[in-house]
Every structure is written in structure tokens, then in C-alpha cells.
N, C-alpha and C positions, 0 to 999 in steps of 0.2 A: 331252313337256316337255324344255327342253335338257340335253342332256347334258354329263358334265365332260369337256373337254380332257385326254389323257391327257398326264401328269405325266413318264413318263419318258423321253422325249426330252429335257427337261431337266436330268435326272439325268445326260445327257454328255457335257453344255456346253464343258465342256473338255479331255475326256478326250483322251488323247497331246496335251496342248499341251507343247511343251519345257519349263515347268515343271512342270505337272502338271495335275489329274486331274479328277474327274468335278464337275456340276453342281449349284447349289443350288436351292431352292424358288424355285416360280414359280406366281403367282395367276391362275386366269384367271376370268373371271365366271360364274358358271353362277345362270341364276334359280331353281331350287330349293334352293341351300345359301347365296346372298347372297353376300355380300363377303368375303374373308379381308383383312385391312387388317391388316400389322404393324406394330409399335411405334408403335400407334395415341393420339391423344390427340383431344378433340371440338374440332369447329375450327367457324367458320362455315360458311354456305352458298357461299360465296366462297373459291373455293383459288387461290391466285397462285403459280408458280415465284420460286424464292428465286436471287438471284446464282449460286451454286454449282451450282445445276440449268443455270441458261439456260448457263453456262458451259460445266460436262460435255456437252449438248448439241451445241454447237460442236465441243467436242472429239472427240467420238464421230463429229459427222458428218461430220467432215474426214479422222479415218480409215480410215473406212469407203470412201469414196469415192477415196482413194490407197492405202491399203494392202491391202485386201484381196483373197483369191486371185483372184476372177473379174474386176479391175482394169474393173468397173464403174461409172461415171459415175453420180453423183447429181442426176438431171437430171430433165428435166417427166415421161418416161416413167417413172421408177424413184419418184418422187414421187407420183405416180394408184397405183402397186403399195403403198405405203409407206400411203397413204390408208386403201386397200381393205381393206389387214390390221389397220391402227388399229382400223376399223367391224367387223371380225370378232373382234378379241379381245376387245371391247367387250360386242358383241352376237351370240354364235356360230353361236345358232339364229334370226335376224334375225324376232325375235319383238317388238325394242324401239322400235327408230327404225323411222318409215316410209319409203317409197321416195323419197317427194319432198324430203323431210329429204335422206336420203340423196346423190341429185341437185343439192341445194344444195351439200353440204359439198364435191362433188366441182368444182361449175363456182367455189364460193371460194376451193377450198383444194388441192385438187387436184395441178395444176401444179406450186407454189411452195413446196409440202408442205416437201420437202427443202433448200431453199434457205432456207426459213426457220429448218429444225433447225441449216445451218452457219452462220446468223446470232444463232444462242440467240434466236430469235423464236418461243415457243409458245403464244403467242395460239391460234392454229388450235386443236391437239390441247388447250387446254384449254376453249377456249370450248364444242367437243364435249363434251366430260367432262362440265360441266356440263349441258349436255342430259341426256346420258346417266343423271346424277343424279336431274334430273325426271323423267324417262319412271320410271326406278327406284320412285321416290316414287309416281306415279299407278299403277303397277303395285300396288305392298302398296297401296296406298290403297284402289283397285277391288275387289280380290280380298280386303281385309277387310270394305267392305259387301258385296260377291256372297254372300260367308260366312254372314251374317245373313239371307238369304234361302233357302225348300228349294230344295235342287238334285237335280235326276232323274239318278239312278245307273243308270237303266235306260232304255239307249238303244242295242238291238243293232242298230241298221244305223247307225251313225255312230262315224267313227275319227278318230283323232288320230294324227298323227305322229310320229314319236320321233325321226326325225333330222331337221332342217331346215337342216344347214349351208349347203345348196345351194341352196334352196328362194328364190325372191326375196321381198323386204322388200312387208310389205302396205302395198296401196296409200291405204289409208282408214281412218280411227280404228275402224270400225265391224267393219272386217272384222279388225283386230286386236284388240278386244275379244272378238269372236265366239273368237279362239282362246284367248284369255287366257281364258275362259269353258270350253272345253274341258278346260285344262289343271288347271284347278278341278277340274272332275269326277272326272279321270284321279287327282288326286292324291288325294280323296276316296274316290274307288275302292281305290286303294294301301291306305290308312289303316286301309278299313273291314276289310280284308281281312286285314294287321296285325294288328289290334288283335284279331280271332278266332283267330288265329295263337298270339300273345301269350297268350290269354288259355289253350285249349290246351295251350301249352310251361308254364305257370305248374301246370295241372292235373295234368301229367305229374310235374313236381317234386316236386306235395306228394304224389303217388301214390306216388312211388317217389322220395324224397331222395338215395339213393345214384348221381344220376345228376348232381348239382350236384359230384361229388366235393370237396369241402368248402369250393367258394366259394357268394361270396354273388351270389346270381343274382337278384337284384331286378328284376322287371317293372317296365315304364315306367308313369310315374303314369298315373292309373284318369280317362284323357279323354277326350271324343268328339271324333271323325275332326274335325269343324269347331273345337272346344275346341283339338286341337295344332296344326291350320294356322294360328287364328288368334295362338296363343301365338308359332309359328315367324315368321309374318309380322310382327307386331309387333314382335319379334327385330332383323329382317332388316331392318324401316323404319329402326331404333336405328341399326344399322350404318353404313348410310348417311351418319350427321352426326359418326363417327368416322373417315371417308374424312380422305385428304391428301395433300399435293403431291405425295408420293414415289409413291404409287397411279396417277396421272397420269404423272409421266414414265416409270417400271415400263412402263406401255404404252406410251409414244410411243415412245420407244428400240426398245424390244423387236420393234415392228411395221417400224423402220427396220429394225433386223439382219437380222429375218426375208426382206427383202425381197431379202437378199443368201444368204442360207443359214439352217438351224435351227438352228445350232450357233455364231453369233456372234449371243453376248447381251450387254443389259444388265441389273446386279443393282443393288441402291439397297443401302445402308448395313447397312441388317438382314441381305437375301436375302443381301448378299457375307459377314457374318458365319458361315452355313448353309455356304455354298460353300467357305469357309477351312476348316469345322471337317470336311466330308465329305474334304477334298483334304490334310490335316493329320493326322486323328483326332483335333485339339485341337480346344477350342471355350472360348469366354471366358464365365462365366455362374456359377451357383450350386451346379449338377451335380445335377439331376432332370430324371427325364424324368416328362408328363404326361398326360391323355387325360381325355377328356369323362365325367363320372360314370355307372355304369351306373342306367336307370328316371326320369334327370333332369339333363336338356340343359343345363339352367341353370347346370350348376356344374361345373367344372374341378378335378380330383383331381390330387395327387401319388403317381403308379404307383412309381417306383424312386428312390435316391438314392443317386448316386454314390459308393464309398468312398472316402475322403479328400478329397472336393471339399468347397468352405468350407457346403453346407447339412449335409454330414454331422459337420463339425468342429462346428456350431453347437450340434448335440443336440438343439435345438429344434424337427426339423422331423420327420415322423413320414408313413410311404406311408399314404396313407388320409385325409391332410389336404386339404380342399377350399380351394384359392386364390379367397378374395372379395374382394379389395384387391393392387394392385400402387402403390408409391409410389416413382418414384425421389428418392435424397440431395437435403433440403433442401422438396422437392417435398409438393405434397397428394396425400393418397394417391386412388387412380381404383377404383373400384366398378366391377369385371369380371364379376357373376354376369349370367350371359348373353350373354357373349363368346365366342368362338371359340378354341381352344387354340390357335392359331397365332399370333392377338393378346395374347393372351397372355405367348407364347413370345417374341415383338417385345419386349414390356414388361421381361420379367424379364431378357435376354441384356445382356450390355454389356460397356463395357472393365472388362480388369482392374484393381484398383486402386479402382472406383468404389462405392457401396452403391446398397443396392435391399431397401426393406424390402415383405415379406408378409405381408399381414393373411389368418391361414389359422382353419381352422372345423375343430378336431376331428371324423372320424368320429362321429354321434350326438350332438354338440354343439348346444345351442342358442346363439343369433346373442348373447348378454351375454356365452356364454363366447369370442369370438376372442378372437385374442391376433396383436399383431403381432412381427416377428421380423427384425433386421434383418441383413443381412448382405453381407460385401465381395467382392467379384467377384473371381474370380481365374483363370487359365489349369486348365483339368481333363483331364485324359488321359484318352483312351479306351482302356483298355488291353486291354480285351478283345471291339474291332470288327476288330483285325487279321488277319494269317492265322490259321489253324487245320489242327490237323495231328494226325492220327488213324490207329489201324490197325484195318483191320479184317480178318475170316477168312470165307471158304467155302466150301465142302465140294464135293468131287466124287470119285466113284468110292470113299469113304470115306476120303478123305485130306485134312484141311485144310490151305488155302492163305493164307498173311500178304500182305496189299497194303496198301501205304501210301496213305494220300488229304491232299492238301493244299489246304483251301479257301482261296483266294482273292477277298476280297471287292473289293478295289478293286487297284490300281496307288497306291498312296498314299506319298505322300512329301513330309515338309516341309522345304519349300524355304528359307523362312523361315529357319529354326532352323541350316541349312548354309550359307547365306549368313550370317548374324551372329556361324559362329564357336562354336555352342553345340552340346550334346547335338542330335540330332533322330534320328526315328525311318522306316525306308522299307522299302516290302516285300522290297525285291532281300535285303535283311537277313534280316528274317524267313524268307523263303523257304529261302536259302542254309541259315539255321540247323536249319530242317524237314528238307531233303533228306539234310545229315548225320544228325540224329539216326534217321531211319526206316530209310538205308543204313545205320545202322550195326546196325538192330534185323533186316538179315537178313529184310526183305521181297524177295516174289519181281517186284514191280514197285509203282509209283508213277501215283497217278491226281492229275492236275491238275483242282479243279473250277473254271472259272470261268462257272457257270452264273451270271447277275444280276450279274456282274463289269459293270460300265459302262464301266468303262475307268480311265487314268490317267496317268502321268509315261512319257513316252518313254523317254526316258534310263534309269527303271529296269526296263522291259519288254525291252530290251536286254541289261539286263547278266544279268536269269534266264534268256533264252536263253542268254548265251555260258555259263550253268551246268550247261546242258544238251546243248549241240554244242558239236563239236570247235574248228569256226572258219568263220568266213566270214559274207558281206552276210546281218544279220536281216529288213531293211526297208529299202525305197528312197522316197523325201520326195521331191518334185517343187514348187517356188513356182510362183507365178503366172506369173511371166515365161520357166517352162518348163526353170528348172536344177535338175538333178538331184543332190543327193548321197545317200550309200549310208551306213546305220549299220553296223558293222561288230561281229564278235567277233575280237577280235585278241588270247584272253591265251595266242596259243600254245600250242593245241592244249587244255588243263586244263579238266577238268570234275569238277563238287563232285559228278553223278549219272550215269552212263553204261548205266545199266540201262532192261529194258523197263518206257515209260511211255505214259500213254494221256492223253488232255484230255477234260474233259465240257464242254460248250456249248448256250446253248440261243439263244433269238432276244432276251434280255437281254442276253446278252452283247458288248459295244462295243468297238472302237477299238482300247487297250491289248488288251484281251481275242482282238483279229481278229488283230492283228502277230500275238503270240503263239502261236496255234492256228494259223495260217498256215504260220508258219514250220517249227513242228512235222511240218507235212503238209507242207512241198515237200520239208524235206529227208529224210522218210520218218524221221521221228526216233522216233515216236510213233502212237499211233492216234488220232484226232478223233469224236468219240461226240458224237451229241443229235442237234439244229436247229438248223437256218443263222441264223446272226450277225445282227443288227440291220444289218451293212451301212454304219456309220461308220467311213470313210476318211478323216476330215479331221484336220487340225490345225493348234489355237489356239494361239494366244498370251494370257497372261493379262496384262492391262490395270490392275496393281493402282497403279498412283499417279496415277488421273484427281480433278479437281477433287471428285467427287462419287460415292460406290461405286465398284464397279469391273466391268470388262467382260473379254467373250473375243471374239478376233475370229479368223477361218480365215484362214489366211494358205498352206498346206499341203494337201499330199493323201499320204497314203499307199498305196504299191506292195508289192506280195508281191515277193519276190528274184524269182521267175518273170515276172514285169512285169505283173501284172493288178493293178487297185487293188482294193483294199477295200470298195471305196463301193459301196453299195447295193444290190450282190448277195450282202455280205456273204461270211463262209467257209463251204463245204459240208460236212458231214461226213464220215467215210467210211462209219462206220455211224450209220446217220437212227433215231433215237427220236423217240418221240411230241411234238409240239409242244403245248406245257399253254400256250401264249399265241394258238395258232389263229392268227398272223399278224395279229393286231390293233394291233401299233404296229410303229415299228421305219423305219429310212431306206425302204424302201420303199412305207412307208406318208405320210410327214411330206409338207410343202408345201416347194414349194424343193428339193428334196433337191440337190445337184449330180448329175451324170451318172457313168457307169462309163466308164476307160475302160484303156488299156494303156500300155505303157512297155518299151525292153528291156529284156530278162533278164538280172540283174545274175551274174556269171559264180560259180558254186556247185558242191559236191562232196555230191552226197545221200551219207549215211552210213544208210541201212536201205534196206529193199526190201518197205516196206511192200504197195503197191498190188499187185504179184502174189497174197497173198492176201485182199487186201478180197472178192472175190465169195465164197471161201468162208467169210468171216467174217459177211459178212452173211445169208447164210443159216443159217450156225447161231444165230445171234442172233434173228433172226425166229422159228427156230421156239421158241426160251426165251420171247420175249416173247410168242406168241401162246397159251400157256400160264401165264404167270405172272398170279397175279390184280392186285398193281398195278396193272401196264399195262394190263388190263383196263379198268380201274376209270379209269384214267385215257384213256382213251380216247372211252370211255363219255361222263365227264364235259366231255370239249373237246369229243367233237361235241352234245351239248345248250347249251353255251355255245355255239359257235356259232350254229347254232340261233337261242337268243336276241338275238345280237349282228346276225342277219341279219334279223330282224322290223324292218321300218321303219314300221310304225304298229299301235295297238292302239285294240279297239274300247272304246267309253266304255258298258258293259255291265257292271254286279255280278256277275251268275252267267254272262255268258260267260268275263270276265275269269280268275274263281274257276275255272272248270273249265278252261279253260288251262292257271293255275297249276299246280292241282292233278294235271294228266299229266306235268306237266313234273317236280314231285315227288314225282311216283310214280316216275315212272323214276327220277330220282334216287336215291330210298330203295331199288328194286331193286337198284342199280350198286354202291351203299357195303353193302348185306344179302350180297350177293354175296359180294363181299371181303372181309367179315368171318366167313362161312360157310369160308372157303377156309384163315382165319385161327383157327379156331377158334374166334370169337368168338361171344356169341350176337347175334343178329341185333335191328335193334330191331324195337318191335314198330307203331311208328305215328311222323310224320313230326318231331311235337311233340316223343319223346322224342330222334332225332335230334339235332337242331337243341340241344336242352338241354344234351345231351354235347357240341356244338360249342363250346358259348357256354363252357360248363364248361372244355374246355380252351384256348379261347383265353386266360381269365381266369390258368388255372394259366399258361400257358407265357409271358405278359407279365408275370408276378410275377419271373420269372426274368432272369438277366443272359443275351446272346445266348449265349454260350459254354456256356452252362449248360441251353440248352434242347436235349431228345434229339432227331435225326434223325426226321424222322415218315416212315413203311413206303412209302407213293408215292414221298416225296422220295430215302430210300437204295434203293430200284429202280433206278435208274440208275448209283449207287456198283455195286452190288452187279454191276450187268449188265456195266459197264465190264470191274468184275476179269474175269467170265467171257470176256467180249473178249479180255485179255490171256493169261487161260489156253489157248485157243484159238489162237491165235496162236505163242505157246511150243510146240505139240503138233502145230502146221503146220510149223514151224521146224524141231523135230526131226525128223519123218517127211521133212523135204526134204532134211536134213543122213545119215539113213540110208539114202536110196535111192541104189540102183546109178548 
């Protein structure tokens, strides 16, 4: 069945663009989860671009075509590329359109694809949409009568594919039915297998309730395998007539930028709200966050509510409320049960200033008691998505040791709020304020994590180097047209941290995050811990006063001061820990990526001398991890992902399907029995109660604000492994500084 497009390459959209930082929400189709459509309202079957779009249009495709880095021509050849990506983000697993379809759109549209985008002419890409919409339509249509007929779960010599990105568009209705008809099965299979699962993990609960640790772990309602596809599909047909223009150009745009690199996009109105509020830590809205009900798809919960944002000044609104009406000021209100939280989230966001009433369903509530609750939009601070700054101790030869750790989740800085003249908030700040308070508490070094860092503001990725070396080029920037300027630390020598530090990274980590650790490592400042970087070297420009949303476009590359860029091969570490993402996204995974290449070496004074002891750091290192049970366990676990990630088709058989799984959860439940044995814990005793203690603590740690949720024993392995890094290091240092 198709799979989803992985989302984070999106996440850093914009990361080191000279204003700032990483990327918002981005939809793509996937036929088993349907449509995400934001700030959705029912429209006809009929969606036409409005003035404003065919304008943005224009505007995007003229500079795309002049300004950006690769100073590429939008012409018949980049027009047939612009097509091809349209038809794949439309339809990923070319499971929808047929080939000769296909072959049409290309001898119509093909060519003049791009010519018509700098004409605001999208006839083309919408007259496709609408296809797209029907095939959509026959799809649930089919697969809700196939539903109504039995279907053989027991078919071990016959497979189904799981990836088909590659695979070409079938040629004939029959032989696309024929798969749509597998993929029945395949999902049938899933379900039945579920819903045993399910019922299992439910068994285990009431055997033993002190494994729910005192949530409410409600099983999904009591349906047969065909009872929830057909409820999902009828779902997902719904969706479909809440499509709208901005869903249509989202992809026509999108398929254009891609065509020139991953990393110049277009956002529509809603996404570029997402993207303000990641790049900000502000966000305009009511101040909750949401999530789909646990045992009942149909309804949308309020998980947290912001303190001080205007849902919490209202009193009105309570975590545990289910959101069944969204109405904006003036407006009738829209009946959402059975919406997508993301639709949702489109609904409820807006400017400040504006109302948005919610018709919410008490917890245990029946439908006489709603009540709706109105309230005015206003700007909400995230005050606790910024840095984070911790110390921690550990022990060797009986003596503990204090090391600071500074997590950094983004490069965030709003630009906004420093151009208007007003308060704003940016990490170089925060950072700056970390390094003194940990220096002053008398730790013996400093661990930077920007593991899942995406990236962010140039300008302020610069100035936490110059807080950390003495002086000199952090990063060297190259345009299109091949000039080169150099960022510099110029404040004369001054540093807010000059002790021993080390950086954790992993292959999340992007852009802001590579300058960074880069820089770290040429000028031997620090040690570089984890797996290599995601490999984004570019940088955007944000695009925020276009007729319509707003965009990024690559205008830049970024250089290490040694002159090798960023791009694609990402930063090495010195010492390699376990990669928990198996190389599964990342620039060298994406389409388009641009190339690696060099630059001179911009002229630098290393201040450590680190590399003479990396070989015997990494040997001591290896042998701590091949001893510790985390790594273990996380080892364990990336190569069974793996594993899975590399299976490209699976048979349409019950019990072979089932005993599959079943090895693959066995070993699983070994890897984690393991590690809890290592940890004193006791081990569980079957796969269901597992699984119960998962669901259990995801439940507890979403209750929680992030700040507030404890470090879990995998993820501070790596904290932990670093200090041991830098104690090692300190004990090389010395033995070099007393030898003859």
C-alpha cells in the first residue's frame, strides 16, 4: 500500500536562510490516511484558482527562474521535470492515474507546464487535480463495495508491494483494480491481526491494571477488520468534498521548486502560519495543542492548554474536551467529528485580534450537554520549546564528575519582533545565558546537543560560535553567480565559554546545526559525537510579502572555513554512535539534492588539537558502548527497522503475515527484556503487556509540557557517553602534558 512521504525534509525548509530557520507542515497524499486539507470548508466539485493564487503563481515563477542558486531556465525541459513531480506528489505509489492518462498530461502539458505558471495560467495543474479527485472518488467507491463481499486472507504464494514509487503507472483499468484489490487484502490482513493484538493488550490490562500507570487506555471500538475500513473509507470519501484551491496550488508550486532543489518551497496561508510559529516560537491561535481520541477516530481531543494563552484565560475550556464544531466570528459553525487534527488545526489558527468559537463535548458527556465557547485569537509564546540547560553527574573510579548539556532544539529567532523595534526572543540569547549560568556552577565541560536540531537563523549560528572561539571565518556562503563572502567572529578574541566541550548530532540534525558542528571540528574547539548530518548546505531566503503565503527559495550554499561544503555529505563525527534513523531521510536520500562540492580554505587559526587523540578516543568509546545495554538495545532495534524498511513487498497470507510479525516481536520483546534485565527491571512477560506500558507511557509523557518530560535511558546514553568522551580526553591531555 503507499507509503507516507517522509515529512522531515520539510522541517528545513529554511533553515540558515539569512532570516531564519527551519520548515512548516507539508501534505502529501498517501491513499491509506486520505487527504490532510487545512483550514478546510466544503466547496464544490469545481475548484478554480482565485486572483491572488494565479498571481503568487507568476510571482514565484519568475523567481524561481532568475533568482535562484542553480540560475536555471524555466523552460520545456525544466517544465516535462515540474510535470513529472506534479504526477508524483499527487500520486506517489502510481497506483491512481494510468499510464495513458499519464502520457496525455505530458504531450498537453508537458512543455508549457512552466510557462504557463509565469503566466498565472493553472488550468493545466488543476484540470489534473480534478482527475485526481475522481480517480480519488472511484478508489473509496470500489474498495467500499469490494468490502461488502468475502475476501480470501489466505493467499501464500501472492505478494503485494510496498514500495511502488518507481514502479510504472498501470496500463489498464483492470490491472489497477487487480491491485487496488490486493491492497484490500493487505489492509484486511493488518486489521485482523490488530484487532488480536488489541484485544490481547486489553487482556493484559485488566490482568494486571498497574501497567496502564493510571491512564485511561481505552481500546479502539469493538469492529470487524471490514466494519473499520469501511468506516475509514467513508471518512476519507468525506474529505475529498472538503478539498480547496490552496490544496491544488500547495502542489503545483511545490512540484515547481522541487524541480530546482528540496529546500525552495511553497507554504499557502495556513502551512506559512506553522512555519512563522516553528521559526518564531510564537504562533497566533487559541493556545492548545490536540490529538485524535484514544479507541475513536472520530473525534479530536484537547491534550494541553497553554498557560496564559486566551483558551486558558477563558476557564472554559478543560484537556479532555472533544472539539465537535469549529465556527469562525460571524460564521455557521462546521461539524468536524471525523476530521483530521490537522483540519482542524487549519480551522481553529488565525490572526490575532480575530474570534473562533468551539463547540467542545465534555469528557463522558452526552451530545444535549455541548457547549460552545468563544474566544479571541491572540499571539502565544512558546516559552518552554526554547533551549534547555541541565547538568548532569558520572561516576568514574569513584569520583563524580559535573557536565553541563545544552539542548538546542532549533536556531530560532524572530525576525519580526527585531525589525518592528519590539521585545523578541533568539537562541544566541538563550544560549549565551546557559553557558554562563553552567560556567559559573563549576562544571568540568559542556555538551551541545543538537541532535533533531533542523536548523535555523544564520546570523544567529554565528554569533554562538564567536561564544565559543577566540575569532575568525565560522562559515563561508557562495551565490549563484560564484561570490564568495566569509561570516566572521570579530568581537576580539572574547568568549562567554572557553572550556572543554563536545557537540551530539545525529542525521536530524541540518543546516544551522552542520555550520555549527563544523565549525567546532575544523577549529579542533570541541569533540563531535553521534551520525553524520542530514547534509543541508543550502540557504533560503524567506519570501514573506508574496501576493499569496509565503515561500523559500535557495539562493546560497554553504562552506566549512576548510572549503568543503555541507551539502550532502553532511558533518562526520569524530566519534560515530549508533544511527537510530538507519539513513532513511536526509539530503542524501531527497530528490534534487544539489551536489558537494569545494571552495578555498578561508584562512583560520585551530585553537585545540583535538584529532591527535580521536583514535584513542574512539576506542575507548566502543568498548563502553559495546557494554552498555542502551546501545545494545538500540542497536538491536535499528537493525530490525531496517530490516523492515528494506522488505519491498509482503505476502497477502494471515498466518504467514502473523508469523512474520510475530519474529519480528519476538526479537523485539528480547532487545527491550534485555535491557530491562541490565536495568533491574523486571522483564515483561508477553508482547501485549509490553506494548500496554508503551501506550501507558506515551499517554503520561504527552500530558506533560516538553520541558517537563524526563530524559528516557536510550535517549540520555548518548548525554551520558559524550561526558565520558570528554573525561577521556581531559586524562589524554594530562598524560600528554606529564610525559617527558
Amino acid at each position: 500500500m503507499p507509503r507516507k512521504h517522509n515529512l522531515f525534509m520539510k522541517l528545513q525548509t529554511i533553515a540558515c536562510a539569512v532570516a531564519l530557520a527551519t520548515g512548516g507542515l507539508f501534505f502529501t497524499h498517501v491513499v491509506n490516511e486520505a487527504i490532510a486539507a487545512e483550514n478546510t470548508v466544503a466547496v464544490s466539485n469545481t475548484i478554480q484558482p482565485t486572483q491572488e493564487q494565479a498571481l503568487v503563481s507568476r510571482q514565484l515563477a519568475t523567481l524561481v527562474d532568475r533568482q535562484h542558486y542553480l540560475n536555471q531556465r524555466l523552460d520545456a525541459n525544466t517544465s516535462n521535470r515540474i510535470l513529472d513531480f506534479y504526477l508524483d506528489s499527487l500520486d506517489p505509489e502510481h497506483t491512481l492515474f494510468l499510464a495513458s492518462e499519464v502520457e496525455d498530461y505530458k504531450k498537453r502539458f508537458g512543455s508549457n507546464f512552466g510557462v504557463n505558471l509565469k503566466a498565472g495560467n493553472l488550468s493545466g495543474p488543476y484540470e489534473i487535480h480534478a482527475q485526481y479527485r475522481d480517480r480519488l472518488k472511484q478508489f473509496y467507491t470500489y474498495m467500499l463495495a469490494e468490502l461488502k463481499k468475502p475476501q480470501n486472507l489466505h493467499q501464500p504464494n501472492t505478494y503485494i508491494e510496498t514500495d511502488r514509487e518507481k514502479a510504472p503507472f498501470f496500463k489498464s483499468e483492470a490491472e489497477q483494480r487487480a491491485h487496488w484489490n490486493k491492497m484490500l487484502v493487505s489492509q484486511l490482513i493488518n486489521l485482523t491481526i490488530s484487532k488480536e493484538e488489541d484485544l490481547a493488550k486489553q487482556k493484559a490490562l485488566k490482568d494486571n491494571p498497574e501497567l496502564a500507570n493510571g491512564q485511561d487506555l481505552t481500546g479502539p471500538e469493538d469492529l470487524t477488520p471490514a466494519q473499520t475500513l469501511t468506516k475509514r473509507f467513508t471518512r476519507q470519501l468525506e474529505r475529498i468534498s472538503r478539498l480547496k484551491s490552496d490544496d491544488v496550488l500547495d502542489k503545483t508550486l511545490n512540484a515547481m521548486m522541487l524541480t530546482y532543489d528540496p529546500h525552495s518551497n511553497y507554504f499557502p496561508p495556513v502551512d506559512a502560519m506553522e512555519l512563522n510559529r516553528q521559526t518564531t516560537l510564537q504562533l497566533e491561535g487559541v493556545g492548545v495543542s490536540i490529538r485524535p481520541e484514544r479507541g475513536n477516530e472520530d473525534y479530536t481531543k484537547i491534550e494541553t492548554i497553554v498557560e496564559g494563552g486566551p483558551a486558558s484565560k477563558s476557564g472554559q475550556i478543560k484537556s479532555g474536551d472533544r472539539i465537535i464544531g469549529v465556527a469562525q466570528d460571524g460564521e455557521k459553525m462546521v461539524d468536524v467529528i471525523g476530521w483530521s487534527s490537522s483540519e482542524i488545526v487549519g480551522l481553529i489558527r488565525g490572526k490575532r485580534g480575530t474570534k473562533v468559537t468551539l463547540r467542545l463535548l465534555g469528557a463522558g458527556a452526552s451530545m444535549s450537554q455541548a457547549r460552545n465557547v468563544t474566544i479571541v485569537r491572540d499571539v502565544i509564546q512558546e516559552e518552554d520549546a526554547g533551549v534547555r540547560s541541565r547538568i548532569i553527574e558520572i561516576e568514574r573510579d569513584g569520583k563524580k564528575h559535573k557536565f553541563g548539556v545544552i539542548e538546542i532544539p532549533s536556531f530560532y529567532l524572530n525576525y519580526r519582533a527585531r525589525r518592528a523595534g519590539t521585545e523578541y526572543r533568539s537562541v544566541s540569547e538563550d544560549t549565551n545565558k546557559a553557558l554562563k549560568s553552567l560556567d559559573a556552577q563549576n562544571v568540568e565541560g559542556i555538551l551541545i546537543d543538537l541532535r533533531n536540531n533542523p536548523g535555523g537563523s544564520l546570523e544567529e549560528v554565528a554569533r554562538m560560535l564567536g561564544q565559543v572561539i577566540k575569532s575568525g571565518p565560522v562559515v563561508q556562503i557562495r551565490d549563484g553567480n560564484g561570490n564568495v563572502s566569509v561570516f566572521e567572529d570579530d568581537d576580539g578574541g572574547a568568549q562567554t565559554y572557553a572550556g572543554p566541550m563536545a557537540v551530539l548530532i545525529n542525521l536530524a540534525s541540518a543546516s544551522a546545526s552542520e555550520i555549527y558542528s563544523a565549525a567546532i571540528q575544523d577549529y579542533e574547539r570541541g569533540i563531535v559525537i553521534g551520525s553524520t548530518t542530514t547534509g543541508k548546505g543550502t540557504a533560503q531566503v524567506q519570501l514573506d510579502s508574496l501576493a499569496y503565503g509565503q515561500a523559500t527559495l535557495t539562493q546560497r550554499k554553504f562552506y566549512r572555513v576548510t572549503g568543503g561544503s555541507t551539502q550532502n555529505k553532511g558533518v562526520v563525527p569524530d566519534i560515530k554512535l549508533v544511527d537510530i534513523y538507519n539513513e532513511e531521510f536526509g539530503e542524501r536520500k531527497s530528490k534534487n539534492a544539489l551536489k558537494w562540492d569545494t571552495i578555498p580554505t578561508a584562512p583560520f587559526k585551530r585553537e585545540g588539537s583535538i584529532q591527535n587523540y580521536v583514535p584513542d578516543l574512539v576506542k575507548s568509546s566502543q568498548q563502553r558502548v559495546s557494554l552498555d545495554p542502551q546501545f545494545k538495545y538500540l542497536e538491536q532495534r535499528t537493525a530490525l527497522a531496517k530490516k523492515a524498511i528494506e522488505q519491498k513487498q509482503v505476502v497477502l497470507d494471515l498466518q504467514k503475515r502473523k508469523a512474520e510479525l510475530l519474529d519480528m516481536e519476538q526479537k523485539t520483546l528480547d532487545s527491550e527484556n534485555a535491557r530491562r534485565k541490565s536495568m533491574g527491571l523486571k522483564p515483561y512477560t508477553n508482547w501485549e503487556s509490553y506494548q500496554a506500558s508503551l501506550d501507558a507511557l506515551v499517554e503520561t509523557r504527552a500530558k506533560m509540557k516538553a520541558n517537563q518530560r524526563p530524559a528516557l535511558p536510550e535517549d540520555e546514553a548518548f548525554v551520558s557517553e559524550a561526558a565520558s568522551v570528554l573525561l577521556d580526553y581531559a586524562k589524554l591531555q594530562g598524560k600528554a602534558k606529564t610525559a617527558p
